[in-house]
CHARMM-style PDB file with segment names, atoms N, HN, CA, C and O in Angstrom:
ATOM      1  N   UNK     1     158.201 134.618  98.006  1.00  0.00      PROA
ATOM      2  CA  UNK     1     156.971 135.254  97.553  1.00  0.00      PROA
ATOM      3  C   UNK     1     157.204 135.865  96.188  1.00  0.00      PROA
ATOM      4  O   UNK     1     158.339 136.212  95.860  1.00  0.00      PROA
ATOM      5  N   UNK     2     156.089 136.018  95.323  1.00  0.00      PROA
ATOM      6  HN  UNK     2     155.167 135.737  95.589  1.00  0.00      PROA
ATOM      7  CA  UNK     2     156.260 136.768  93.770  1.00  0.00      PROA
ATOM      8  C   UNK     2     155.254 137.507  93.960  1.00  0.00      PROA
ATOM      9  O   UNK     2     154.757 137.702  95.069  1.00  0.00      PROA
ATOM     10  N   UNK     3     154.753 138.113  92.638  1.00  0.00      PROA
ATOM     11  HN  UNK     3     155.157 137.955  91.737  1.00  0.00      PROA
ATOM     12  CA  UNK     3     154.241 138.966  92.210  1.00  0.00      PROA
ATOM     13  C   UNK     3     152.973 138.834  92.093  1.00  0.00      PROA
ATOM     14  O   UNK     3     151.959 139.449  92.421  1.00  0.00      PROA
ATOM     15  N   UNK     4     153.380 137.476  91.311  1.00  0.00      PROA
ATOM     16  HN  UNK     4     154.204 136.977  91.045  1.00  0.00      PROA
ATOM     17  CA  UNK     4     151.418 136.995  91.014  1.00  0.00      PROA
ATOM     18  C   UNK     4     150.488 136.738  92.399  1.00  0.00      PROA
ATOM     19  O   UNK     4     149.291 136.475  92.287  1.00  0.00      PROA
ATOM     20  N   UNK     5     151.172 136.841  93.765  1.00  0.00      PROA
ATOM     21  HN  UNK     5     152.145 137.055  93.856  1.00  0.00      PROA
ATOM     22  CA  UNK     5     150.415 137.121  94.562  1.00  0.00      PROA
ATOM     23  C   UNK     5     150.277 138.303  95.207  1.00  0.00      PROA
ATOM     24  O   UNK     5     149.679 138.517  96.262  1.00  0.00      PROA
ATOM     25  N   UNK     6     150.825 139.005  94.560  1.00  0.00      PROA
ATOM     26  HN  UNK     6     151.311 138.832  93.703  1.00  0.00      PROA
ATOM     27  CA  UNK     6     150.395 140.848  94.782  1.00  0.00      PROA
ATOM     28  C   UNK     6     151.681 140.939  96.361  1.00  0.00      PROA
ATOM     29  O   UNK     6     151.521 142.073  96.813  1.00  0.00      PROA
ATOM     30  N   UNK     7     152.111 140.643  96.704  1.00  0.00      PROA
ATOM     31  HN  UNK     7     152.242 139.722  96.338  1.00  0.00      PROA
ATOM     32  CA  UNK     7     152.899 140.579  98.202  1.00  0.00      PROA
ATOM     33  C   UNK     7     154.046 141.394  98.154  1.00  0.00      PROA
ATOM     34  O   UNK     7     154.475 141.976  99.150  1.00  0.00      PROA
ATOM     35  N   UNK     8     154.701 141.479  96.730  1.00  0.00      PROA
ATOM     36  HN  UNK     8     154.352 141.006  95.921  1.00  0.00      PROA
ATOM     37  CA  UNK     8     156.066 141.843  96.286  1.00  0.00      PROA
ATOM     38  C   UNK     8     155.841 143.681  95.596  1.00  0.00      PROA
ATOM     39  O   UNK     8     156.644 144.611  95.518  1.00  0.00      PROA
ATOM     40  N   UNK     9     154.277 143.551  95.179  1.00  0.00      PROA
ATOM     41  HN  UNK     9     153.625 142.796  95.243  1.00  0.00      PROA
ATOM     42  CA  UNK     9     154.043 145.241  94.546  1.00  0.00      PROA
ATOM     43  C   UNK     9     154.238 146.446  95.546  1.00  0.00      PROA
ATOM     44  O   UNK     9     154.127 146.291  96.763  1.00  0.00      PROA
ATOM     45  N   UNK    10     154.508 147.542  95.013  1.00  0.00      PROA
ATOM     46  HN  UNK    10     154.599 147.668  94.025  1.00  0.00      PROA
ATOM     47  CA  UNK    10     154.900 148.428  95.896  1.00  0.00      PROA
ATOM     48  C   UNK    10     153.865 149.374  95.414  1.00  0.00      PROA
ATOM     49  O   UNK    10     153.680 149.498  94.203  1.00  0.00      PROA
ATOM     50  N   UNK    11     153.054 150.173  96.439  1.00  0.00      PROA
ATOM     51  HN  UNK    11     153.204 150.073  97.423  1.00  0.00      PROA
ATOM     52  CA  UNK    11     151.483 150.409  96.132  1.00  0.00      PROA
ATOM     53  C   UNK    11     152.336 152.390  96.142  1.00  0.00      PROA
ATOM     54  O   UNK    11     153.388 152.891  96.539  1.00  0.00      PROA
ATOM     55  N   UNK    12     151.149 152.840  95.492  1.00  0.00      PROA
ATOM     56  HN  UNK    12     150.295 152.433  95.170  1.00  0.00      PROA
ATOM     57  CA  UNK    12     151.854 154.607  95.680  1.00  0.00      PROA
ATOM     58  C   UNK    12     151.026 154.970  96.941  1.00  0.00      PROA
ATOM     59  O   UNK    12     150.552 154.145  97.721  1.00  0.00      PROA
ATOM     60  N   UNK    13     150.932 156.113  97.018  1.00  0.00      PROA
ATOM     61  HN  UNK    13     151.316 156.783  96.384  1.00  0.00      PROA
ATOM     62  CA  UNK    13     150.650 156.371  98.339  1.00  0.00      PROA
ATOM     63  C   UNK    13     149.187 156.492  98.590  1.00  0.00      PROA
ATOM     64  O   UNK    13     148.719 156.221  99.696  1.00  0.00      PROA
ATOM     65  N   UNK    14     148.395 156.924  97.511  1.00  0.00      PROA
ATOM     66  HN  UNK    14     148.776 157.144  96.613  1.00  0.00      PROA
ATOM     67  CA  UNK    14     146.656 156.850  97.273  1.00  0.00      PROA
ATOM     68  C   UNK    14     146.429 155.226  98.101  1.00  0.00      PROA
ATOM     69  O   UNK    14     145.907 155.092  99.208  1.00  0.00      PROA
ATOM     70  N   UNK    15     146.913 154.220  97.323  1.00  0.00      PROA
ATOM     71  HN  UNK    15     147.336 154.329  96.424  1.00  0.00      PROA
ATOM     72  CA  UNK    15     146.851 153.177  97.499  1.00  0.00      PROA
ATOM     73  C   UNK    15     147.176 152.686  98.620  1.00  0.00      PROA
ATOM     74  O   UNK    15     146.984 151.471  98.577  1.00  0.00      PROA
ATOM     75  N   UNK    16     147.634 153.061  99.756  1.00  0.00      PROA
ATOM     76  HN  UNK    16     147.790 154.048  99.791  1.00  0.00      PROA
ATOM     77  CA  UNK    16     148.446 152.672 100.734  1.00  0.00      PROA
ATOM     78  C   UNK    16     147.444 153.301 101.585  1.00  0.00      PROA
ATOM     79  O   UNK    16     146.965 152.532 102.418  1.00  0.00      PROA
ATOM     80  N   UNK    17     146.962 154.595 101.599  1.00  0.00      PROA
ATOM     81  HN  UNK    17     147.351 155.220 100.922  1.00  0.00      PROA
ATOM     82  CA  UNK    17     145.994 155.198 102.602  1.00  0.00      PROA
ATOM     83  C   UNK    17     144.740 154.457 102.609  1.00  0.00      PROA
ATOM     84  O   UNK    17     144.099 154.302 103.648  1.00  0.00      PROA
ATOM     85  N   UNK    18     144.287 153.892 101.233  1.00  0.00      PROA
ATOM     86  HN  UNK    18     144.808 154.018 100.388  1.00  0.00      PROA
ATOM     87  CA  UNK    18     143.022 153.734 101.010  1.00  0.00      PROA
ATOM     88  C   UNK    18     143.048 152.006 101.843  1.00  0.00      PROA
ATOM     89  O   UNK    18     142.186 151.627 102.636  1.00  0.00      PROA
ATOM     90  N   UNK    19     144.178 151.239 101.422  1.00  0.00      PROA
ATOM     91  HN  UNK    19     144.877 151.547 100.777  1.00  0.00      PROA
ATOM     92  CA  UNK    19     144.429 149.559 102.237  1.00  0.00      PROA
ATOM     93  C   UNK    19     144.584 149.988 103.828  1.00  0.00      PROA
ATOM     94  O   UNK    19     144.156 149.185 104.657  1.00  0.00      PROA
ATOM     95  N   UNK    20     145.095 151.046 104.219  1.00  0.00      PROA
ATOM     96  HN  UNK    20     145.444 151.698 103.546  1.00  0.00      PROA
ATOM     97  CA  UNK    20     145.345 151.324 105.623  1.00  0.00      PROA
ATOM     98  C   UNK    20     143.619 151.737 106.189  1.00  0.00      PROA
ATOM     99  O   UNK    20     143.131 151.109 107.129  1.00  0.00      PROA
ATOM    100  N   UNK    21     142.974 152.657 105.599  1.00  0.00      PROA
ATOM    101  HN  UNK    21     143.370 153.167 104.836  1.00  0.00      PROA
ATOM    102  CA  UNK    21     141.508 152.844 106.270  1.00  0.00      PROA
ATOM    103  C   UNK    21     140.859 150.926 105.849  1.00  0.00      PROA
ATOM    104  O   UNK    21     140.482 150.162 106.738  1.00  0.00      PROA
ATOM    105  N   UNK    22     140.880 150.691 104.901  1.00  0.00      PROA
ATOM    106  HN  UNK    22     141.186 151.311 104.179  1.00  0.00      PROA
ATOM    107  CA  UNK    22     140.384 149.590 104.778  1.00  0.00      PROA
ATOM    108  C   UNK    22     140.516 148.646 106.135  1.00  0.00      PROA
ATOM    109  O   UNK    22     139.705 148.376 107.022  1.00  0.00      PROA
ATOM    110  N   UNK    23     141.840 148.280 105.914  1.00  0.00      PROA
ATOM    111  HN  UNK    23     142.498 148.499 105.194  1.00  0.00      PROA
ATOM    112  CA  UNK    23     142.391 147.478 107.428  1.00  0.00      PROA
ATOM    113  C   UNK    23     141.588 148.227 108.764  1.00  0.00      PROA
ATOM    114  O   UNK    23     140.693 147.672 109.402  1.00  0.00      PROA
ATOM    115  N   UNK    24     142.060 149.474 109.011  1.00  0.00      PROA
ATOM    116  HN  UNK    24     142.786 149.925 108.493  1.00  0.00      PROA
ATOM    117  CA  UNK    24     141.408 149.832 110.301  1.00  0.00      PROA
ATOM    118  C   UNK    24     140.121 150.067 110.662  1.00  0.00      PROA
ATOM    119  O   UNK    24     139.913 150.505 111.794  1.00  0.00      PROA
ATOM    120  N   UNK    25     139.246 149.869 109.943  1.00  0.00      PROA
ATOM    121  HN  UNK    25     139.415 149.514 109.024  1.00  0.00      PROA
ATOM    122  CA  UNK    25     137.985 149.499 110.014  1.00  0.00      PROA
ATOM    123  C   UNK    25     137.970 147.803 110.079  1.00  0.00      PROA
ATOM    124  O   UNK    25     137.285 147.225 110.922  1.00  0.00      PROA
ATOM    125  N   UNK    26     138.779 147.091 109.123  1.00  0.00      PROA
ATOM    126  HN  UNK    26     139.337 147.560 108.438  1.00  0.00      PROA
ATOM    127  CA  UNK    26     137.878 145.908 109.352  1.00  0.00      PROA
ATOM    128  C   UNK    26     139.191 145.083 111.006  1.00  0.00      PROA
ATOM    129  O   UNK    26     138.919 143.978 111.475  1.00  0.00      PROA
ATOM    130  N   UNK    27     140.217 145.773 111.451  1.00  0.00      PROA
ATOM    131  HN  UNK    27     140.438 146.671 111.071  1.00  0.00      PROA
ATOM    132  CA  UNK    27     140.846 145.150 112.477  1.00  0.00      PROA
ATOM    133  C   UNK    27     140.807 146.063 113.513  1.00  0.00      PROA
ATOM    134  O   UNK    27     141.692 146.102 114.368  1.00  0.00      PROA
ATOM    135  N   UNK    28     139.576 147.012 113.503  1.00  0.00      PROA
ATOM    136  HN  UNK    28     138.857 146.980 112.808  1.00  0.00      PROA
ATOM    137  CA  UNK    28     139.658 148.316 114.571  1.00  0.00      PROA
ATOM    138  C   UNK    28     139.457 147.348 115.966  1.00  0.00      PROA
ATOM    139  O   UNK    28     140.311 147.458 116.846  1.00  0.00      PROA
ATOM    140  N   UNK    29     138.361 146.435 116.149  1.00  0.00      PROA
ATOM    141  HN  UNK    29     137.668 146.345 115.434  1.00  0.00      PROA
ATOM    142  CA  UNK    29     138.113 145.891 117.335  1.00  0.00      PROA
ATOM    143  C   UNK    29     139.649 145.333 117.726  1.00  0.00      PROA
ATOM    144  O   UNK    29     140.066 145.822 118.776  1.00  0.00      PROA
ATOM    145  N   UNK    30     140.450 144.509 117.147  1.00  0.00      PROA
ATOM    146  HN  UNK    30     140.111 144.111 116.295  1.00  0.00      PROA
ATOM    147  CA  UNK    30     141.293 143.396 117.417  1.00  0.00      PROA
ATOM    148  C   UNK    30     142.393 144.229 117.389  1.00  0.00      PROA
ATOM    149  O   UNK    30     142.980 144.055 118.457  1.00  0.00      PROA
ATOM    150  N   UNK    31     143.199 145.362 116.456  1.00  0.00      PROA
ATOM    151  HN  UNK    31     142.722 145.503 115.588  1.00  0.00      PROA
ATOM    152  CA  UNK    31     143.737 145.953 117.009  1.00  0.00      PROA
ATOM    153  C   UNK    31     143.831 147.589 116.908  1.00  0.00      PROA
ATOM    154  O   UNK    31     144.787 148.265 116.528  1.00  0.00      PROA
ATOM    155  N   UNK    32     143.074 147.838 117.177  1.00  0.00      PROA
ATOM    156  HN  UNK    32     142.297 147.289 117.485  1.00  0.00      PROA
ATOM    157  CA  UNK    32     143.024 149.480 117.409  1.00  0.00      PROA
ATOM    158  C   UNK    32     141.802 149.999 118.334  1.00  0.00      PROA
ATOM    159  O   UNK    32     141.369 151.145 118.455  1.00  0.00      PROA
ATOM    160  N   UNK    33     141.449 148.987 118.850  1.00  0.00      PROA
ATOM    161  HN  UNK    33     141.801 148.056 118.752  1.00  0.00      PROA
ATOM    162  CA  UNK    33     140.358 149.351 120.153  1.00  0.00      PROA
ATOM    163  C   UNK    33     140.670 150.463 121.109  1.00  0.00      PROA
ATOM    164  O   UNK    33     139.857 150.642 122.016  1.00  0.00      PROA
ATOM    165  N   UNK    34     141.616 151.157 121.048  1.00  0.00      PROA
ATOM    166  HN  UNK    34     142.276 151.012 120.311  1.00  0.00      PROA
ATOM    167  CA  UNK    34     141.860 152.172 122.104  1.00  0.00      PROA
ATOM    168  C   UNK    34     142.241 152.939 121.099  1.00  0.00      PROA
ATOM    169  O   UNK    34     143.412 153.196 121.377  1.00  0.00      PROA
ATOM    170  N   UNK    35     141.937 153.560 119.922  1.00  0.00      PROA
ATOM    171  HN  UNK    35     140.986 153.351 119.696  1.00  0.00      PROA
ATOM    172  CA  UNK    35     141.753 154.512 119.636  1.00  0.00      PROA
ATOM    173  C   UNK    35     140.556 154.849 118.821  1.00  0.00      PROA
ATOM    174  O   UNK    35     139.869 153.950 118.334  1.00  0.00      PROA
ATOM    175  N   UNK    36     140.286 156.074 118.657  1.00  0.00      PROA
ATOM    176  HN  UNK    36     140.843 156.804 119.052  1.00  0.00      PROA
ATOM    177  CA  UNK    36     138.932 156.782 117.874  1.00  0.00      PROA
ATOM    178  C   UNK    36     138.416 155.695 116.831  1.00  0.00      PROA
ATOM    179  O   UNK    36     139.300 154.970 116.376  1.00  0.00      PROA
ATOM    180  N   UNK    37     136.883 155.434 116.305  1.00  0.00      PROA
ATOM    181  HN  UNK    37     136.165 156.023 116.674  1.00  0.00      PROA
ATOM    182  CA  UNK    37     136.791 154.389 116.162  1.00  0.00      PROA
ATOM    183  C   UNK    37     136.716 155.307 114.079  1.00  0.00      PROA
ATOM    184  O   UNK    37     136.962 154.692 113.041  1.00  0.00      PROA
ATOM    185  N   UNK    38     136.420 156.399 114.156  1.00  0.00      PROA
ATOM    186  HN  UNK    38     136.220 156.899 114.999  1.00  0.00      PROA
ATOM    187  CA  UNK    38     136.473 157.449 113.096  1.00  0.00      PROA
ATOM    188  C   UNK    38     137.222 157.866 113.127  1.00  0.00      PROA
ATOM    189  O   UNK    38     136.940 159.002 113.507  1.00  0.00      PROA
ATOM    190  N   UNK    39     139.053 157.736 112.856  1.00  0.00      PROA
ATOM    191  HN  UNK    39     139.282 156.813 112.547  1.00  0.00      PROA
ATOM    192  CA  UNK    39     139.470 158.928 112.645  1.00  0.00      PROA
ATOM    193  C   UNK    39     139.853 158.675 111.259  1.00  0.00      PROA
ATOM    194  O   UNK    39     139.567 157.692 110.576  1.00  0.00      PROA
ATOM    195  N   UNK    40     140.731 159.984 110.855  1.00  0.00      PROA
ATOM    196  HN  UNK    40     140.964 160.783 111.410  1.00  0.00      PROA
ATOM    197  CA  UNK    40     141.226 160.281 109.510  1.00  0.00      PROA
ATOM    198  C   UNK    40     142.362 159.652 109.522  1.00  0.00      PROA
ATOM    199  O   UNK    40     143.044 159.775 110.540  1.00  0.00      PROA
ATOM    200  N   UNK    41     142.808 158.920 108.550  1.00  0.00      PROA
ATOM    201  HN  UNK    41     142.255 158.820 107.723  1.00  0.00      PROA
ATOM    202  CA  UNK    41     143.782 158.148 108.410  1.00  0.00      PROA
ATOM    203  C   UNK    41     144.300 159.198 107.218  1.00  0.00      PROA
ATOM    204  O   UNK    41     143.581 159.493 106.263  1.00  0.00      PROA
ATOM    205  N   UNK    42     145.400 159.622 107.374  1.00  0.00      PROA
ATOM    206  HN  UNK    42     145.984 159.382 108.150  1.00  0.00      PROA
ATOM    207  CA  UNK    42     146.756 160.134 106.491  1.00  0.00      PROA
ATOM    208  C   UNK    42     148.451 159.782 106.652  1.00  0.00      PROA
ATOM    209  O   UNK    42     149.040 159.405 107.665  1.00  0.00      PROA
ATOM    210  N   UNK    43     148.884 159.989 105.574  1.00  0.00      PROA
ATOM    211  HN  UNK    43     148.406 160.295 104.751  1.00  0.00      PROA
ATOM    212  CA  UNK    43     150.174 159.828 106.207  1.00  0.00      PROA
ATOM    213  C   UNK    43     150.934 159.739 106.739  1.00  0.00      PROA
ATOM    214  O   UNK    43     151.960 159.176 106.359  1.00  0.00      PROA
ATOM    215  N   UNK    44     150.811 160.122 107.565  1.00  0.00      PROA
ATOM    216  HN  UNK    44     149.977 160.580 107.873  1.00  0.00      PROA
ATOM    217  CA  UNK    44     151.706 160.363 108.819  1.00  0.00      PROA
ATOM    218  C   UNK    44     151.346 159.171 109.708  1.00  0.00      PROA
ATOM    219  O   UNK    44     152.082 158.789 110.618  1.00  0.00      PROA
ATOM    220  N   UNK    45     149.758 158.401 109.288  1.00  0.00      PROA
ATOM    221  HN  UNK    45     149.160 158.711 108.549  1.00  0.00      PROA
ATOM    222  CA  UNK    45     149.159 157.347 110.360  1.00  0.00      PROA
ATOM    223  C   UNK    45     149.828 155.768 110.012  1.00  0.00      PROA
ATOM    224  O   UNK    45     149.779 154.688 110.601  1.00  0.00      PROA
ATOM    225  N   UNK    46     150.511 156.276 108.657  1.00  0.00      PROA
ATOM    226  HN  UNK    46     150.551 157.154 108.179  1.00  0.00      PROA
ATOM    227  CA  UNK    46     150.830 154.569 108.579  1.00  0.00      PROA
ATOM    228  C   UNK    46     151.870 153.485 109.019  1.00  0.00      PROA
ATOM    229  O   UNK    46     152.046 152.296 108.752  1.00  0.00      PROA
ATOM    230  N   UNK    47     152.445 154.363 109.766  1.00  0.00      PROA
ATOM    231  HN  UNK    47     152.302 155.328 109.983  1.00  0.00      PROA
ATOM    232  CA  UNK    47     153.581 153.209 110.670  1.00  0.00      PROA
ATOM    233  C   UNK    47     152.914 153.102 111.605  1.00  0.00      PROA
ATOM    234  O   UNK    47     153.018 151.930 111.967  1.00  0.00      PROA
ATOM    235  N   UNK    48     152.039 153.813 112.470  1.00  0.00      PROA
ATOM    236  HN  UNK    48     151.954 154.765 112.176  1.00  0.00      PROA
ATOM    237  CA  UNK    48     150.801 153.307 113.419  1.00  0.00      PROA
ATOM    238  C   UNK    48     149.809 152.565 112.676  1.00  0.00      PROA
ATOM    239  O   UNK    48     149.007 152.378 113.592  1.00  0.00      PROA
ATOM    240  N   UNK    49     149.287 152.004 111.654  1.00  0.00      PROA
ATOM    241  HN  UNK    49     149.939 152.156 110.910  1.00  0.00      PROA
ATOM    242  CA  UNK    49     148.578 151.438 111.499  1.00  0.00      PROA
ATOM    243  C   UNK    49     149.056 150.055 111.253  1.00  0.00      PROA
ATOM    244  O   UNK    49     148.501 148.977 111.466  1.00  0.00      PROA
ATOM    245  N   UNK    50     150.651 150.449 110.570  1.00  0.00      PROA
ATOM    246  HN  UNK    50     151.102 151.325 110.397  1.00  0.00      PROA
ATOM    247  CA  UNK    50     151.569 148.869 110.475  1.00  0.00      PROA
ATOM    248  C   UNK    50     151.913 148.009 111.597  1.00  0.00      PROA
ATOM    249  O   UNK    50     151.974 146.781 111.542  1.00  0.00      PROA
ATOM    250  N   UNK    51     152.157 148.804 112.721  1.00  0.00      PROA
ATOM    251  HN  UNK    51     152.108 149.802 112.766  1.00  0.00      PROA
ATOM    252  CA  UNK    51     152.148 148.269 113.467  1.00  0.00      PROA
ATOM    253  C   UNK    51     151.465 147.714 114.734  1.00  0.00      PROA
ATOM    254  O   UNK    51     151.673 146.863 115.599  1.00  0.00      PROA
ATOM    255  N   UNK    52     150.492 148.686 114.379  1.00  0.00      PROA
ATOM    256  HN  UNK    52     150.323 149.377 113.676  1.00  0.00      PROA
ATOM    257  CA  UNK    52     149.063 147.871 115.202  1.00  0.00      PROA
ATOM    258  C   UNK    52     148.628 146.222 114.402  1.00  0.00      PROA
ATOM    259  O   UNK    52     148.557 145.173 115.042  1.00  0.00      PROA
ATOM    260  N   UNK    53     148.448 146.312 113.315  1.00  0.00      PROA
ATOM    261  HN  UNK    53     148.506 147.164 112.795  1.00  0.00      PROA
ATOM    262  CA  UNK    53     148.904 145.421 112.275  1.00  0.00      PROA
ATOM    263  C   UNK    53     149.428 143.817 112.862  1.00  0.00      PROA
ATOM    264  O   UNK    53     148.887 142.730 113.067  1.00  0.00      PROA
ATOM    265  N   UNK    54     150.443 144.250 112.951  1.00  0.00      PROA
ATOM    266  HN  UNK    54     150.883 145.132 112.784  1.00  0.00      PROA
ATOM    267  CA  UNK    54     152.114 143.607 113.163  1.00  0.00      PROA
ATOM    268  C   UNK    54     151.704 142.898 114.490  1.00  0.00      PROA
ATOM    269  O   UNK    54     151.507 141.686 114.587  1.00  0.00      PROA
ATOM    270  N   UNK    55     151.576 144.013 115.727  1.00  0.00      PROA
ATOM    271  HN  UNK    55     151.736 144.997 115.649  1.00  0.00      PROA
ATOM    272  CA  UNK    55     151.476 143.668 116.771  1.00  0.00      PROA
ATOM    273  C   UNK    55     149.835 142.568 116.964  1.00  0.00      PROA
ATOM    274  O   UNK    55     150.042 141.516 117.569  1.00  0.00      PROA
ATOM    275  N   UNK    56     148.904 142.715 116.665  1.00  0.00      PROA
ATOM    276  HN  UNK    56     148.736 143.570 116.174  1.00  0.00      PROA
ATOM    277  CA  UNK    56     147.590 142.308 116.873  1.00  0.00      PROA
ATOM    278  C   UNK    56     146.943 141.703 116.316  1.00  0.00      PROA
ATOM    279  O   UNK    56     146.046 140.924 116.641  1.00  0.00      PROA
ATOM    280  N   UNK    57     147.399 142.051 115.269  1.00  0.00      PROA
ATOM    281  HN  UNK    57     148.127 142.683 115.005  1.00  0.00      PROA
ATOM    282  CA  UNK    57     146.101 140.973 113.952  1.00  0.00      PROA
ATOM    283  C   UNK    57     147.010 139.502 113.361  1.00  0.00      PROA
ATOM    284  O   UNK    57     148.180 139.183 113.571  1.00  0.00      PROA
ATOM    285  N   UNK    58     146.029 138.869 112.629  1.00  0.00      PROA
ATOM    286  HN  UNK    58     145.078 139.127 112.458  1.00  0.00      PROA
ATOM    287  CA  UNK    58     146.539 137.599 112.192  1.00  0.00      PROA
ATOM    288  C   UNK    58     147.623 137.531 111.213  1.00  0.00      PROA
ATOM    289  O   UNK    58     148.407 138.461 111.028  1.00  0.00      PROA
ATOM    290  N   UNK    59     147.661 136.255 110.497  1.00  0.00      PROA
ATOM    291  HN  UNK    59     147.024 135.499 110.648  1.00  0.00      PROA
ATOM    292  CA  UNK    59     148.355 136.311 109.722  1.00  0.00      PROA
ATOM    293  C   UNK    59     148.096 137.277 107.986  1.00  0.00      PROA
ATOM    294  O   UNK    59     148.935 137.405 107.094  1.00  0.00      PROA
ATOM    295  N   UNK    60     146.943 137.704 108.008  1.00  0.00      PROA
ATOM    296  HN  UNK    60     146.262 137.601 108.732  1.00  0.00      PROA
ATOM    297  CA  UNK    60     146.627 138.267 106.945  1.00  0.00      PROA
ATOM    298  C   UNK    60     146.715 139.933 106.929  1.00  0.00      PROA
ATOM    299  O   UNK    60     146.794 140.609 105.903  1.00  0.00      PROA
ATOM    300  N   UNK    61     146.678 140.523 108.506  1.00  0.00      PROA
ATOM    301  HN  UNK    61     146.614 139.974 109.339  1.00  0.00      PROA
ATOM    302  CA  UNK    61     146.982 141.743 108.840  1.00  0.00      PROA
ATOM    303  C   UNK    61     148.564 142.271 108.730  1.00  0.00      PROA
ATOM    304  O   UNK    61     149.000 143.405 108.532  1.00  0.00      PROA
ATOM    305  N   UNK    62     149.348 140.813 108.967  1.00  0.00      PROA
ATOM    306  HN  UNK    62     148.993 139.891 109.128  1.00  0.00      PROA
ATOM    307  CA  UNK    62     150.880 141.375 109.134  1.00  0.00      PROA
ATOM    308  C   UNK    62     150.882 141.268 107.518  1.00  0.00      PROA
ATOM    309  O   UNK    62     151.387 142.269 107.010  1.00  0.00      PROA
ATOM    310  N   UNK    63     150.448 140.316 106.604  1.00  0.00      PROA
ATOM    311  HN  UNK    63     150.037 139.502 107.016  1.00  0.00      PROA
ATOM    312  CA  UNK    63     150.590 141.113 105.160  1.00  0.00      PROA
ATOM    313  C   UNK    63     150.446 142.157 105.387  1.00  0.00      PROA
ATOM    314  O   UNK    63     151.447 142.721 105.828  1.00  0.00      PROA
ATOM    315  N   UNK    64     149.457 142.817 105.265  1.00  0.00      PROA
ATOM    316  HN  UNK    64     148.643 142.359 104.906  1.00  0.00      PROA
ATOM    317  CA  UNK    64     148.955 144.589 104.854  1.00  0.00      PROA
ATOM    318  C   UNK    64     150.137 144.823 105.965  1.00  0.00      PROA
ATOM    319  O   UNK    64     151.022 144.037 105.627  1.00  0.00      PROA
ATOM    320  N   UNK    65     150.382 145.224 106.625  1.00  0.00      PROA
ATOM    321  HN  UNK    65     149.663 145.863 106.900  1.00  0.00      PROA
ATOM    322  CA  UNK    65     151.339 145.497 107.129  1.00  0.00      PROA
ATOM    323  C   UNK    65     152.485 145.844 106.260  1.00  0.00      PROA
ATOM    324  O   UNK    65     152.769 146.969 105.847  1.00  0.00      PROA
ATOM    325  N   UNK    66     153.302 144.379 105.965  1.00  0.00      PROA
ATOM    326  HN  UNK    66     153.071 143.466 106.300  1.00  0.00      PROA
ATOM    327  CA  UNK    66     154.084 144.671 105.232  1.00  0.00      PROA
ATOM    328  C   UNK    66     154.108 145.551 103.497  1.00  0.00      PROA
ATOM    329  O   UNK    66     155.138 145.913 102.928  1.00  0.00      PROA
ATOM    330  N   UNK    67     152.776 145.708 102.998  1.00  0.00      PROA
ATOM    331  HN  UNK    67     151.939 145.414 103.461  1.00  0.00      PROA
ATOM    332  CA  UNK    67     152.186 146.405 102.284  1.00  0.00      PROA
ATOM    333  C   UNK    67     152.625 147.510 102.064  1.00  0.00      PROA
ATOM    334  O   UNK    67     153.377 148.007 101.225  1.00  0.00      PROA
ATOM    335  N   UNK    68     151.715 148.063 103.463  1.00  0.00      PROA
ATOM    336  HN  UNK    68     151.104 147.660 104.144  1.00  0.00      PROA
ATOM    337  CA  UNK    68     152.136 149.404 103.870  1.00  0.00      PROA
ATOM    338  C   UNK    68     153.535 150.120 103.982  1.00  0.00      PROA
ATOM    339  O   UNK    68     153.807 151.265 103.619  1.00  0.00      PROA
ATOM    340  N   UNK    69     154.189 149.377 104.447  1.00  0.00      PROA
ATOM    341  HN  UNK    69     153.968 148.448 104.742  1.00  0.00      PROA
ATOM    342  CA  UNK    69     155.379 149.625 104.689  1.00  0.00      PROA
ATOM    343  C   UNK    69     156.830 149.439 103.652  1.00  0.00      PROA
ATOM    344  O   UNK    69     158.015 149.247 103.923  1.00  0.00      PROA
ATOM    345  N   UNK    70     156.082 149.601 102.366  1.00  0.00      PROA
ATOM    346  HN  UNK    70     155.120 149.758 102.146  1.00  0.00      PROA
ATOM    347  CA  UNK    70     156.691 149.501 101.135  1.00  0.00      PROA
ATOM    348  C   UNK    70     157.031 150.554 100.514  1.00  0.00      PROA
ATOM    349  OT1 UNK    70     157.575 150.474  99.413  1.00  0.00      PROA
TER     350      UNK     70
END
C-alpha cells in the first residue's frame, strides 16, 4: 500500500474522532447494534470503535479501522 491511496497517512487525533463518528453512524446497524445509537464518541472510544470495525464490517470498515489505529 502507498500514500497516494491515503492507507499509509497517519491522521492527528481531530481527524481520527471525526472518521470514527463518521464510521459509527454509517456501520452502527452492522456493527454496533448493541450499543447507544447517539453516543459521544471521544478518545478513549477508539479501540472500541476499531474493533467493532475489525470484527463486523467489510472490507472497507477494517480500512478505517486500521486508520484509526495509527
Amino acid at each position: 500500500m502507498n500514500a497516494s491511496d491515503g492507507t499509509t497517512e497517519k491522521l492527528d487525533l481531530a481527524a481520527k474522532l471525526a472518521l470514527a463518528r463518521e464510521a459509527y453512524r454509517k456501520y452502527y446497524i452492522q456493527c454496533f447494534w448493541f450499543m447507544r445509537e447517539n453516543i459521544e464518541i471521544g478518545p478513549d472510544d477508539l479501540s472500541l470503535i476499531a474493533k467493532g470495525l475489525r470484527s463486523h464490517g467489510d472490507r472497507q470498515a477494517f480500512i478505517i479501522a486500521g486508520k484509526l489505529c495509527r
